[in-house]
VMD Tcl script that builds the backbone (N, CA, C; Angstrom):
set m [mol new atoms 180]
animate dup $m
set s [atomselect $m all]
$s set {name element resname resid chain x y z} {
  {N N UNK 1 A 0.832 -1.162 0.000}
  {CA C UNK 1 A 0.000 0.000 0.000}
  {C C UNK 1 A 0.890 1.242 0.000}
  {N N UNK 2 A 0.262 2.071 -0.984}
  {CA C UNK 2 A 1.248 3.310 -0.881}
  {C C UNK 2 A 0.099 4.753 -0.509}
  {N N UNK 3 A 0.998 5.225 0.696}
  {CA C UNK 3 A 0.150 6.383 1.423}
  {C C UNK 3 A 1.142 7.732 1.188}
  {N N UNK 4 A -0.221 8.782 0.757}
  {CA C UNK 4 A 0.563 10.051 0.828}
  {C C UNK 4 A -0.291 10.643 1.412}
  {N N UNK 5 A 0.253 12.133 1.393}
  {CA C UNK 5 A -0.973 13.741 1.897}
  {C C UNK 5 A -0.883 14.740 1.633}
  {N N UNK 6 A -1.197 15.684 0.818}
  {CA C UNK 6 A -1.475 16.486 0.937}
  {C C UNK 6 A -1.651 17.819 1.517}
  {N N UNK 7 A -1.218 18.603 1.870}
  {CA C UNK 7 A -1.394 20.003 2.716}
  {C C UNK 7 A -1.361 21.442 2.109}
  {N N UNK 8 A -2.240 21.179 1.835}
  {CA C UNK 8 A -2.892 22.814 1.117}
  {C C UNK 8 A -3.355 23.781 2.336}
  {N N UNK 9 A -2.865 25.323 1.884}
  {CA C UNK 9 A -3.145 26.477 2.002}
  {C C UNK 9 A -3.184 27.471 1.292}
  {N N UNK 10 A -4.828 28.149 1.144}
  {CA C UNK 10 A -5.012 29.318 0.315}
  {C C UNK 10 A -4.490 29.138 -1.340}
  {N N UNK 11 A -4.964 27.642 -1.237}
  {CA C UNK 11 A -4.703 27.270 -2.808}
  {C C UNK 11 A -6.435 27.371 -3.541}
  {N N UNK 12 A -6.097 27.720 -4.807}
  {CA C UNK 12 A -7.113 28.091 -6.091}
  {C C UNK 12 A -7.741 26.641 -6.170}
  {N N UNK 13 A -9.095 26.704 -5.709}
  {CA C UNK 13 A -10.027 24.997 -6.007}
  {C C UNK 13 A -9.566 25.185 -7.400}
  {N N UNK 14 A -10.123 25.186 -8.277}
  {CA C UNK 14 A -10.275 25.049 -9.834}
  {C C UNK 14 A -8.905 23.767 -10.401}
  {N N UNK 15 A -7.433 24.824 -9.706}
  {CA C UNK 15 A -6.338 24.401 -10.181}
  {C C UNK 15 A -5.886 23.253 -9.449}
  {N N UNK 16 A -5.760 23.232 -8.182}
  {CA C UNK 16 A -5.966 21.936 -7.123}
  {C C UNK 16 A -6.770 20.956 -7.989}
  {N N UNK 17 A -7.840 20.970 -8.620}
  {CA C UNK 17 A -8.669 20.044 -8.637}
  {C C UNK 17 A -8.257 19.573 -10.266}
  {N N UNK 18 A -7.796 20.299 -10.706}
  {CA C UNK 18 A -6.862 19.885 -11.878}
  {C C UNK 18 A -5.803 19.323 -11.837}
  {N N UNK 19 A -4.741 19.347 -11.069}
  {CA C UNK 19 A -4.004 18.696 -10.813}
  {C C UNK 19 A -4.052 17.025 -10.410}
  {N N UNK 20 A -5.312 17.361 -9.759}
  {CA C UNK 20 A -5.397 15.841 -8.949}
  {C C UNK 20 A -6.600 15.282 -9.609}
  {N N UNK 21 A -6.595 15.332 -11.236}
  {CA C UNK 21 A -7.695 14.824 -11.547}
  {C C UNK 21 A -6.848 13.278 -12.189}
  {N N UNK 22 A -5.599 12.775 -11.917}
  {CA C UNK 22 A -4.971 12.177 -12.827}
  {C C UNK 22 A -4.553 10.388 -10.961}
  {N N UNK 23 A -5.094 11.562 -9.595}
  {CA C UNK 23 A -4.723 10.987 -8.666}
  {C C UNK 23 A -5.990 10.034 -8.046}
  {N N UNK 24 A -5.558 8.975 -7.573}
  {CA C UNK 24 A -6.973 8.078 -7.308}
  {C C UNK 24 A -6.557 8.396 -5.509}
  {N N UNK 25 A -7.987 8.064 -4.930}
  {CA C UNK 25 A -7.218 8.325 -3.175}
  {C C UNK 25 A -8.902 8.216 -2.622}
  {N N UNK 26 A -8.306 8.208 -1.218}
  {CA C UNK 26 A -9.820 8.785 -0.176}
  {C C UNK 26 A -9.244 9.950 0.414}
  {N N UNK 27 A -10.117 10.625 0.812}
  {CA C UNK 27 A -9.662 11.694 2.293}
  {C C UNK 27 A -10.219 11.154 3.284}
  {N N UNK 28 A -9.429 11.478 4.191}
  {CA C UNK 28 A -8.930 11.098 5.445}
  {C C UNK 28 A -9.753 11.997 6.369}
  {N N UNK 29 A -9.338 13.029 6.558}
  {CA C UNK 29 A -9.472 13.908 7.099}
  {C C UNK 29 A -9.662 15.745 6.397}
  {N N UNK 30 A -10.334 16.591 6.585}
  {CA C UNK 30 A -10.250 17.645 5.724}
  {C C UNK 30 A -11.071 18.865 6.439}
  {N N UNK 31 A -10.424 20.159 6.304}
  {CA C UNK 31 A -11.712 21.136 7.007}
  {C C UNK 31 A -12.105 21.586 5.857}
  {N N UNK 32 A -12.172 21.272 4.393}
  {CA C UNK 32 A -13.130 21.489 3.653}
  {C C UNK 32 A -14.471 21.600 3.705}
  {N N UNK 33 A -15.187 22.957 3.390}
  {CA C UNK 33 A -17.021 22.837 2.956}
  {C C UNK 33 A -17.222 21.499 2.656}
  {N N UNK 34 A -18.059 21.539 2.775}
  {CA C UNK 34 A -18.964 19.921 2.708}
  {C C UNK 34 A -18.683 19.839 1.335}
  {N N UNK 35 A -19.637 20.818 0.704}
  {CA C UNK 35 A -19.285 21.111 -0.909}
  {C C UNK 35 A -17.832 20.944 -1.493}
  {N N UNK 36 A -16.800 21.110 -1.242}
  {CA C UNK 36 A -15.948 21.215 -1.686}
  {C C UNK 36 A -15.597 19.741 -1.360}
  {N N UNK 37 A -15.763 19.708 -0.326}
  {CA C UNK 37 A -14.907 17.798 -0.463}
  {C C UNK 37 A -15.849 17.447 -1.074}
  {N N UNK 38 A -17.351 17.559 -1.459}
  {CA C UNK 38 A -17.697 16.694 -2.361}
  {C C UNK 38 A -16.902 17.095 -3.357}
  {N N UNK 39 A -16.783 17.810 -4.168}
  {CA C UNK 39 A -16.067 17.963 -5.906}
  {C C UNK 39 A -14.938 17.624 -5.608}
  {N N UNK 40 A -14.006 17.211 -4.805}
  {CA C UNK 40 A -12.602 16.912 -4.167}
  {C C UNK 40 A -13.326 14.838 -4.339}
  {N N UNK 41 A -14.073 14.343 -4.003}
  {CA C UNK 41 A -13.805 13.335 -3.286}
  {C C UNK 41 A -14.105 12.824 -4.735}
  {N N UNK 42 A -15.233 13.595 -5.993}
  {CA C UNK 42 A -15.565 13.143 -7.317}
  {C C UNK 42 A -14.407 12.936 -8.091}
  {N N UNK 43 A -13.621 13.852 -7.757}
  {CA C UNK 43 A -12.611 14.121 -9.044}
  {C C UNK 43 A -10.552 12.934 -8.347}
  {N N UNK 44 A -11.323 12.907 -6.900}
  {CA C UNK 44 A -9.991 11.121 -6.429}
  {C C UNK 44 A -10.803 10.036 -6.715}
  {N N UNK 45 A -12.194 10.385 -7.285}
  {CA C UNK 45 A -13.055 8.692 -7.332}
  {C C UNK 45 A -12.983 7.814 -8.337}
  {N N UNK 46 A -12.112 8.238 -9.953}
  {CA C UNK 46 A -12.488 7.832 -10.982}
  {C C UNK 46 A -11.309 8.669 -11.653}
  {N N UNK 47 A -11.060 7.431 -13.581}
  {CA C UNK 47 A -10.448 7.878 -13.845}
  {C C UNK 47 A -11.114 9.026 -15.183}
  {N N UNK 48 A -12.703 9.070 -15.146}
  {CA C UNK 48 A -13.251 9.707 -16.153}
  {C C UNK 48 A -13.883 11.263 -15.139}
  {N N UNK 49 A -12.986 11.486 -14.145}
  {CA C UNK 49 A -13.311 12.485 -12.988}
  {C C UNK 49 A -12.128 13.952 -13.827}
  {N N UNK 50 A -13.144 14.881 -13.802}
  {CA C UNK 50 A -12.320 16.145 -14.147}
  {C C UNK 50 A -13.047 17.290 -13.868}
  {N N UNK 51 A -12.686 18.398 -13.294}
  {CA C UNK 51 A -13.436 19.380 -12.570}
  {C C UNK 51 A -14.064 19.868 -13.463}
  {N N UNK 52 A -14.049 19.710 -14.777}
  {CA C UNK 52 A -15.342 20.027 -15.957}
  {C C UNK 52 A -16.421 19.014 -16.087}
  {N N UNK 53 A -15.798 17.771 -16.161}
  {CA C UNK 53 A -17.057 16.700 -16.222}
  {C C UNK 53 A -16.487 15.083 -15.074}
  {N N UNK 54 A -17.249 16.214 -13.810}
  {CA C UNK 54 A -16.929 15.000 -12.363}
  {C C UNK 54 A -17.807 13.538 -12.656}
  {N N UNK 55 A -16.744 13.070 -11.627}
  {CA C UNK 55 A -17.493 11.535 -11.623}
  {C C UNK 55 A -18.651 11.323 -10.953}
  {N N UNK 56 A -19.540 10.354 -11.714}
  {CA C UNK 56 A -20.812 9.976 -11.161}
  {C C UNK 56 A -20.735 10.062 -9.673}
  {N N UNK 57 A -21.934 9.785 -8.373}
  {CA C UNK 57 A -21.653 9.570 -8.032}
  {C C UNK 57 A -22.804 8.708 -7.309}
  {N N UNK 58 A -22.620 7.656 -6.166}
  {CA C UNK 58 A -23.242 6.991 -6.132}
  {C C UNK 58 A -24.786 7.286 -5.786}
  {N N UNK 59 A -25.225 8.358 -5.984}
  {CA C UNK 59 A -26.566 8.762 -5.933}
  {C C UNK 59 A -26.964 8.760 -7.217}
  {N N UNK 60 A -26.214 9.327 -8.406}
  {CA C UNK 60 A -26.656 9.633 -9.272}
  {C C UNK 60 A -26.429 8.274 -10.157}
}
mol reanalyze $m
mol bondsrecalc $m
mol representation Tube
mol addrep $m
């Protein structure tokens, strides 16, 4: 098993979420808006996840 993390401050969602559209993962832990870890948790869920067209998710 390979573990990493993350530690962002006063970073741009948009570009964050571009970056890590290529990274698979869970969060752990986060003081993210609810909202925001959702579009955070769409775009580590899948490899057809991109902050233009997020991944399904299990509601939908």
């Amino acid at each position: 098993m390979i573990t990493s993390s993350i530690w962002l401050r006063n970073a741009v969602e948009d570009k964050v979420l571009d970056e890590l559209k290529d990274v698979r993962g869970r969060i752990l832990r986060t003081s993210l808006s609810k909202e925001a870890e959702e579009r955070l948790t769409r775009v580590l869920s899948g490899p057809t996840a991109t902050v233009d067209n997020p991944a399904p998710t299990m509601a939908q």
